[in-house]
C-alpha positions in Angstrom: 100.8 106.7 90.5 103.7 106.9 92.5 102.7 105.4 95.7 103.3 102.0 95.9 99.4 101.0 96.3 98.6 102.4 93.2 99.2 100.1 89.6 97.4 102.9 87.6 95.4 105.8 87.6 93.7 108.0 85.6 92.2 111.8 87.1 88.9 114.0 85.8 87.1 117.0 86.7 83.8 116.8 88.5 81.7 119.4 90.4 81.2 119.6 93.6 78.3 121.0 95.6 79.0 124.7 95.1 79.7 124.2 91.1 83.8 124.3 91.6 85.5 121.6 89.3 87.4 119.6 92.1 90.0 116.3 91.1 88.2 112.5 90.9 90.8 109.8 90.7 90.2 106.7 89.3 92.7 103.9 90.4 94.0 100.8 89.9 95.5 98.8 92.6 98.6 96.5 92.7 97.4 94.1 95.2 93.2 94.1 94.5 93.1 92.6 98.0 93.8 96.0 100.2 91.5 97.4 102.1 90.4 100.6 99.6 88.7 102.7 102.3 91.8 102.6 104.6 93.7 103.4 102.0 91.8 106.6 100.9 93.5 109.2 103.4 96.7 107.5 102.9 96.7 108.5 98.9 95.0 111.8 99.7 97.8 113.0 102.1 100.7 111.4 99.5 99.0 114.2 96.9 98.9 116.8 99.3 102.9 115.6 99.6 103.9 115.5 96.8 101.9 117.7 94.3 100.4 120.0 96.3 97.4 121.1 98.7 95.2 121.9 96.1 95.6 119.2 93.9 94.6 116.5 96.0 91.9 114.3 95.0 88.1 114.9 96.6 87.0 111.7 95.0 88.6 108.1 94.9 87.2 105.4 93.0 88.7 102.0 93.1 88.2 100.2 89.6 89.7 96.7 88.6 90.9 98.1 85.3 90.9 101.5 82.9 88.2 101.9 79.9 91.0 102.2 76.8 91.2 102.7 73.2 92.2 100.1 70.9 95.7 102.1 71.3 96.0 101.9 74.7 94.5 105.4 75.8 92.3 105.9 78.8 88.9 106.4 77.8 88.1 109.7 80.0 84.9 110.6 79.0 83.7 106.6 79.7 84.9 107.7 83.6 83.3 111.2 83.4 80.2 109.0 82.2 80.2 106.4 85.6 80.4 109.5 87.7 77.3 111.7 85.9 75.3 108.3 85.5 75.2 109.0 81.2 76.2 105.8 79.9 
């Protein structure tokens, strides 16, 4: 959430092909208007910056908004369900 692109986000666990649990990121942009795909390598190297090489996210996902509780809180097994398909 700290680059300037980014309004909110909200980060799960998914597999990848060789059954390691790699980062998804689901965000939220300020400006809804920016071109998202440019914008991908741009956030990836910011994580790589600033949280480290590992921790970088294999997955975006560009939503307009976050599922949430009554109580505000993210909703993270609603975004683990968009990525598996289970609704």
């Amino acid at each position: 959430m700290s680059h300037p692109a980014v309004e909110e986000a909200a980060v799960i666990g998914r597999m990848d092909e060789d059954g390691l649990t790699k980062p998804t990121v689901f965000i939220v942009l300020k400006d809804p208007g920016v071109d998202a795909a440019a914008l991908h390598e741009e956030l990836r190297a910011h994580v790589k910056a600033t949280a480290g090489l590992w921790k970088y996210p294999r997955w975006i996902e560009v939503v307009e908004d976050l599922p949430r509780t009554v109580t505000g809180k993210i909703q993270r097994f609603k975004l683990r369900a968009s990525v598996t398909g289970q609704a």
